[in-house]
PADOTI-659882 format. One record per residue: residue number from 1; residue in one letter; chain; y, x, z of N, C-alpha, C in turn. Coordinates in steps of 0.2 Angstrom, whole numbers, plus 2048, in hexadecimal, padded with zeros to 3 digits. Layout:
REM PADOTI-659882
[NUM; "a"; "A"; [Y; X; Z]; [Y; X; Z]; [Y; X; Z]]
...
This chain:
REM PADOTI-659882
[1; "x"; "A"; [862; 804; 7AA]; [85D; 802; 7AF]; [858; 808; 7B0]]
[2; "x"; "A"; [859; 80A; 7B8]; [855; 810; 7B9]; [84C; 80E; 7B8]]
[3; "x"; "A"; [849; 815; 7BA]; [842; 813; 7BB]; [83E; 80C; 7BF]]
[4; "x"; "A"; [843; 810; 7C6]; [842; 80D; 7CC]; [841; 805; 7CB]]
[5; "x"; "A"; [849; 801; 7C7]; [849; 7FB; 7C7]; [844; 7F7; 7C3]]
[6; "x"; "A"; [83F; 7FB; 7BD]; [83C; 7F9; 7BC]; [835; 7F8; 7BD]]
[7; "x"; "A"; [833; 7FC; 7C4]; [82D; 7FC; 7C7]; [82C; 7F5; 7C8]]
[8; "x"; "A"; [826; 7F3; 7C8]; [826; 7ED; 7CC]; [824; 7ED; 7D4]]
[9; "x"; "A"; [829; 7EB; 7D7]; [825; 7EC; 7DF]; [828; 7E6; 7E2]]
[10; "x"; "A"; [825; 7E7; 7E7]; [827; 7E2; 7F0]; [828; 7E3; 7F4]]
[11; "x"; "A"; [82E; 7E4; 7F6]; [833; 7E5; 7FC]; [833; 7E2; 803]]
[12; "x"; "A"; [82F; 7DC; 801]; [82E; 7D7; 80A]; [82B; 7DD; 811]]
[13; "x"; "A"; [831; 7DC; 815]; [830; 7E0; 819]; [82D; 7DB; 81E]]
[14; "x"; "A"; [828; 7DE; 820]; [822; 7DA; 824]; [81E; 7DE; 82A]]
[15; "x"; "A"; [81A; 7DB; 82F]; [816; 7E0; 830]; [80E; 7DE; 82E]]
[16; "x"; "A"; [80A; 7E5; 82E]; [804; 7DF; 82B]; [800; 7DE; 830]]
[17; "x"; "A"; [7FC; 7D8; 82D]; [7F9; 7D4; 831]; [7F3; 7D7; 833]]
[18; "x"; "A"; [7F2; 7D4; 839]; [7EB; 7D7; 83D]; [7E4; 7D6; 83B]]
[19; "x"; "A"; [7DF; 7D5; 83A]; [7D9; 7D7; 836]; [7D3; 7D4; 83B]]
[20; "x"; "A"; [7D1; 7CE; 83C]; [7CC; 7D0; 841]; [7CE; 7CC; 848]]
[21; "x"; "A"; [7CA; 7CE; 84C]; [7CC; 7CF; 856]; [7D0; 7D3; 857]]
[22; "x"; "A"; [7D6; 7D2; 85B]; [7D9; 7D9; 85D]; [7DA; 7D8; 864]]
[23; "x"; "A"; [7D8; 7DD; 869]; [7DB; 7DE; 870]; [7E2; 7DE; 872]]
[24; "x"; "A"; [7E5; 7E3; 86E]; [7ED; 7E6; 870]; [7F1; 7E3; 86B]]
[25; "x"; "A"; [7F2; 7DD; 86E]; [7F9; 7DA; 86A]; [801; 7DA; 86C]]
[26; "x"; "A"; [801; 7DE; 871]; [806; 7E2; 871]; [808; 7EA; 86D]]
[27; "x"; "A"; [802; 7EB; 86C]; [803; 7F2; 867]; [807; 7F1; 862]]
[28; "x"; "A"; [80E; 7F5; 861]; [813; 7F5; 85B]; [810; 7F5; 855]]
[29; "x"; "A"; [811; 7F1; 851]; [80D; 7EF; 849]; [810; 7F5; 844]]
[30; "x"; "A"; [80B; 7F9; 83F]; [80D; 7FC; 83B]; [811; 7F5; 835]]
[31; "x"; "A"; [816; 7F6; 831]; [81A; 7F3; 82F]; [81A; 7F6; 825]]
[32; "x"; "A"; [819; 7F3; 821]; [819; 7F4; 81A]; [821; 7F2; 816]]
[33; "x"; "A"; [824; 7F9; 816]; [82A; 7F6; 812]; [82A; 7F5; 809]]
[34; "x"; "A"; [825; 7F6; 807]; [826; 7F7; 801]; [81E; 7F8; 7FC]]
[35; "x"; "A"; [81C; 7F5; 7F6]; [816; 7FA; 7F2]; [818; 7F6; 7EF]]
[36; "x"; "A"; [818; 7FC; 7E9]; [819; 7FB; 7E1]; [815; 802; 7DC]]
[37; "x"; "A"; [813; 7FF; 7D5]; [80F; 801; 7D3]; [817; 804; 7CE]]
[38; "x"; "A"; [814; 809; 7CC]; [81D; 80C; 7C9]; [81B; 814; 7C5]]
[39; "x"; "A"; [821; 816; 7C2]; [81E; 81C; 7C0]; [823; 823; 7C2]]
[40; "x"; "A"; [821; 82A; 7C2]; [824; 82E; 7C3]; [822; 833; 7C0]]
[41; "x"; "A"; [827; 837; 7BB]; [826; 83A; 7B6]; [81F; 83B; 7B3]]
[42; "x"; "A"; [822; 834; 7B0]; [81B; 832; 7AC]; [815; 82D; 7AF]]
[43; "x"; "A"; [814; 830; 7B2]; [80C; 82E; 7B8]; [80D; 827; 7BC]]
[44; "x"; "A"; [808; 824; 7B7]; [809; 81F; 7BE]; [806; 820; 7C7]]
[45; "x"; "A"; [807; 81A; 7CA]; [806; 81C; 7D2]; [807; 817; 7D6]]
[46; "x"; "A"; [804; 815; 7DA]; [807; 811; 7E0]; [808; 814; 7E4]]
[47; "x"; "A"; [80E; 80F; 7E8]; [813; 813; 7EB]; [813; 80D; 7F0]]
[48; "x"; "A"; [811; 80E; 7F9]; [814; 80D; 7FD]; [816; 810; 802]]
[49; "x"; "A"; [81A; 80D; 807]; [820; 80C; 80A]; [81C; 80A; 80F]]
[50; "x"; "A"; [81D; 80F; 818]; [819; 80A; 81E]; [81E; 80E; 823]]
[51; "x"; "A"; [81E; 80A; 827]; [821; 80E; 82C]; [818; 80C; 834]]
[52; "x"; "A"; [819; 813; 837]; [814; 812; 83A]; [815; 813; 83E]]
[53; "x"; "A"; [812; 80F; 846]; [818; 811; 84E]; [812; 818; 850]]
[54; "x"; "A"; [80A; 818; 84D]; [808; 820; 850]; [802; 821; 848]]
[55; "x"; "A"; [800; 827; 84C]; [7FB; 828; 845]; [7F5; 821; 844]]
[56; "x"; "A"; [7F4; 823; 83E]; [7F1; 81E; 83B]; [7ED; 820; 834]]
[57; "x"; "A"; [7E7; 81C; 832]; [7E3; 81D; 82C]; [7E6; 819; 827]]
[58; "x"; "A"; [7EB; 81A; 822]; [7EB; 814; 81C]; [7E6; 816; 816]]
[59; "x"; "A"; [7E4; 80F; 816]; [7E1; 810; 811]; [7E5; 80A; 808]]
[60; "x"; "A"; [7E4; 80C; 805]; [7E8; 80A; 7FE]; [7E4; 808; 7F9]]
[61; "x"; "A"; [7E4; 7FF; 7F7]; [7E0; 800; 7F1]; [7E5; 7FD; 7EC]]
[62; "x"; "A"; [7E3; 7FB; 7E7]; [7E3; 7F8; 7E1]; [7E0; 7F4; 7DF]]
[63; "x"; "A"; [7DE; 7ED; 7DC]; [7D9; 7EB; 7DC]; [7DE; 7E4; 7D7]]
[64; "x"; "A"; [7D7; 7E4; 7D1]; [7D9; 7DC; 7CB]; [7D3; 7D8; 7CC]]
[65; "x"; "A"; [7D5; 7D3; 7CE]; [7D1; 7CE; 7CD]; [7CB; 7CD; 7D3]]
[66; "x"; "A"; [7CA; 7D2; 7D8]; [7C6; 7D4; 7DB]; [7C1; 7DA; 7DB]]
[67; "x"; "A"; [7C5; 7DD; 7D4]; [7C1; 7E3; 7D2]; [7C6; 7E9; 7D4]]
[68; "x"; "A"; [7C2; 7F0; 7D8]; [7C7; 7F5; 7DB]; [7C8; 7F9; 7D4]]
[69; "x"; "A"; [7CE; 7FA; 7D5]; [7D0; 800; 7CC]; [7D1; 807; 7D3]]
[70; "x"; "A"; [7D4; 805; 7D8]; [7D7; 80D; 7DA]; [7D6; 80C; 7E3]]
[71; "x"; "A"; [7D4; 812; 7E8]; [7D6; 811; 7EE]; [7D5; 819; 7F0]]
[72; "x"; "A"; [7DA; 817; 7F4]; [7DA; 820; 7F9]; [7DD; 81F; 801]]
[73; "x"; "A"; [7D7; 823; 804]; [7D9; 821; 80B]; [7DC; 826; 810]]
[74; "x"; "A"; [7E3; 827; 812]; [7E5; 82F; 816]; [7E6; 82D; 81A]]
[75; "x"; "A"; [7E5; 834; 81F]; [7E9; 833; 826]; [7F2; 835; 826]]
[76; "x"; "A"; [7F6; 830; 829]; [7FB; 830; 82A]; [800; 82F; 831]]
[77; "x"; "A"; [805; 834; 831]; [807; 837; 838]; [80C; 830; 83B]]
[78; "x"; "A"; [80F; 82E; 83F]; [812; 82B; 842]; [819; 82A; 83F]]
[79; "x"; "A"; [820; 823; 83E]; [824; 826; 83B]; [822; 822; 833]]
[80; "x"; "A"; [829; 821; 830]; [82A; 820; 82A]; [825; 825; 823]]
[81; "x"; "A"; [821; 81F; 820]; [81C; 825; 81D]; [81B; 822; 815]]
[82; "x"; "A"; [81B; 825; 80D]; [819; 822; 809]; [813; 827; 807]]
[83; "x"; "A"; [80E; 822; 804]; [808; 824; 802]; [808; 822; 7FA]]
[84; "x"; "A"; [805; 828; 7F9]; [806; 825; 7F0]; [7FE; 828; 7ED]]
[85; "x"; "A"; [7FF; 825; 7E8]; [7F8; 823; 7E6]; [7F7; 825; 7E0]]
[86; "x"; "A"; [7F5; 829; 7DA]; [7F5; 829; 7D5]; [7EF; 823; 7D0]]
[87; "x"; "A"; [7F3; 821; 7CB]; [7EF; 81C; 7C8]; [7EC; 81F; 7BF]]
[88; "x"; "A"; [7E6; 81F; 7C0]; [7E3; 822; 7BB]; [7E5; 820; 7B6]]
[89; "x"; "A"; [7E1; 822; 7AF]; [7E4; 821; 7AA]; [7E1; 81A; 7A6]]
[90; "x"; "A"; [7D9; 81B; 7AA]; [7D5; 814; 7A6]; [7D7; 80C; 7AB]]
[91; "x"; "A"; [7DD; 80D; 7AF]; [7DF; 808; 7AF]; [7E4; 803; 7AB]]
[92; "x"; "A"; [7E2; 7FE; 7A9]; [7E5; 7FC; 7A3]; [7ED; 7F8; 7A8]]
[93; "x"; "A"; [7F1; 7F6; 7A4]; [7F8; 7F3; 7A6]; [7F8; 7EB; 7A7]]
[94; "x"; "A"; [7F8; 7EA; 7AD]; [7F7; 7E1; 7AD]; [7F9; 7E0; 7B4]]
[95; "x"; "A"; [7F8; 7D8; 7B8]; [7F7; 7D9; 7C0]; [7F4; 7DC; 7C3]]
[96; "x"; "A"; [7F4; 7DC; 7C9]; [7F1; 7DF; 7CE]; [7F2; 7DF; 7D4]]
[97; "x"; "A"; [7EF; 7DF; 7DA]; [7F1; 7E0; 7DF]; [7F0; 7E6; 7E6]]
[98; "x"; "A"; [7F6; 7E7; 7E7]; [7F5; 7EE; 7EE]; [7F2; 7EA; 7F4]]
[99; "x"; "A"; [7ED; 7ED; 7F7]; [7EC; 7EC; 7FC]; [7ED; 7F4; 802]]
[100; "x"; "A"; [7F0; 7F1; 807]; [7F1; 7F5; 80E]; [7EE; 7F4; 811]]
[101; "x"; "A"; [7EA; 7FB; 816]; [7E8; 7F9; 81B]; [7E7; 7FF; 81F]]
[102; "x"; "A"; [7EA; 7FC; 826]; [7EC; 802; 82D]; [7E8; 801; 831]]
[103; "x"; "A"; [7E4; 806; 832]; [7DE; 806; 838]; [7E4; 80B; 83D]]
[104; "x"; "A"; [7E7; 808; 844]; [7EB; 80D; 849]; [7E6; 810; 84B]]
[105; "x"; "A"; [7E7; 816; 850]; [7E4; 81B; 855]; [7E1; 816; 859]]
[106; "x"; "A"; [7E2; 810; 85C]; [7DF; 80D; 861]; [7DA; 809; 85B]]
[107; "x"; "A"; [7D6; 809; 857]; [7D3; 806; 853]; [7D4; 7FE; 851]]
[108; "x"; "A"; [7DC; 7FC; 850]; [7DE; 7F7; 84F]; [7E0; 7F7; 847]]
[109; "x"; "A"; [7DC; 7F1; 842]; [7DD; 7F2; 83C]; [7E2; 7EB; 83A]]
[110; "x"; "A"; [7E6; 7EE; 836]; [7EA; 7E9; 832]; [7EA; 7EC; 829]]
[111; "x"; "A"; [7EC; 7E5; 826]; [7EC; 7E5; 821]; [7EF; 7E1; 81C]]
[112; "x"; "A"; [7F0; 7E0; 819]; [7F7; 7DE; 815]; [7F5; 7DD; 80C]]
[113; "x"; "A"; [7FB; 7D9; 807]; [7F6; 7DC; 800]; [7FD; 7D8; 7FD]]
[114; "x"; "A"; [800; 7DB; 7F7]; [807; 7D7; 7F4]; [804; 7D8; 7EE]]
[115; "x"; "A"; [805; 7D4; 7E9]; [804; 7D5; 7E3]; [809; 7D8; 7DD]]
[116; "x"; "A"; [807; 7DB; 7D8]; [80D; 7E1; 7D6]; [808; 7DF; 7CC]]
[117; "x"; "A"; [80A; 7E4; 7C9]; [80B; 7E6; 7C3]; [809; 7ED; 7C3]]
[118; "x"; "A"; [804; 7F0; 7BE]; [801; 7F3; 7BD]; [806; 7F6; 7B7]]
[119; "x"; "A"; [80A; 7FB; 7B5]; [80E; 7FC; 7AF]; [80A; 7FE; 7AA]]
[120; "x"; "A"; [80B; 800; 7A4]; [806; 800; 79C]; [80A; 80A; 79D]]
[121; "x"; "A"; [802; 80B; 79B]; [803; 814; 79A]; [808; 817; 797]]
């Protein structure tokens, strides 16, 4: 059994849900293939998966119970994209959940959240 199989993640391929009032409901949805909390030589990290139809702001949290452990917000280019997130050390191993969220160029925000596993250091 490799690393990979025993990340815990979620695979539901989706698009995420819109946020709010939106004008352009025809504007093509960015779409979330994947987030899983997992590790890579040694380090833990989240790790998602988006495919984005143009630039966009994702922002990335972590969050137990309603309490944030981690978030980071990048600009990302247009196109099949993952963003990875390093998870520090004072977080402890237990649930958790990812939350997504894509502000487009056109200022359209969607957001999304799967619940995942936090691995033990």
């Amino acid at each position: 059994m490799n690393r990979q199989s025993r990340a815990c993640a979620s695979t539901a391929v989706a698009p995420l849900a819109p946020v709010g009032c939106t004008t352009a409901a025809d504007e093509p949805a960015p779409t979330l293939l994947a987030a899983l909390v997992g590790r890579h030589h040694g380090r833990r990290r989240v790790l998602t998966d988006l495919v984005l139809p143009d630039r966009a702001r994702v922002t990335v949290r972590l969050e137990r119970w309603g309490q944030l452990l981690i978030e980071r917000t990048t600009d990302v280019g247009a196109g099949r994209r993952q963003v990875r997130v390093p998870v520090p050390r004072d977080v402890l191993a237990g649930p958790a959940r990812v939350v997504v969220t894509v502000v487009g160029s056109s200022g359209l925000v969607r957001e999304t959240f799967l619940k995942t596993h936090v691995p033990a250091r």
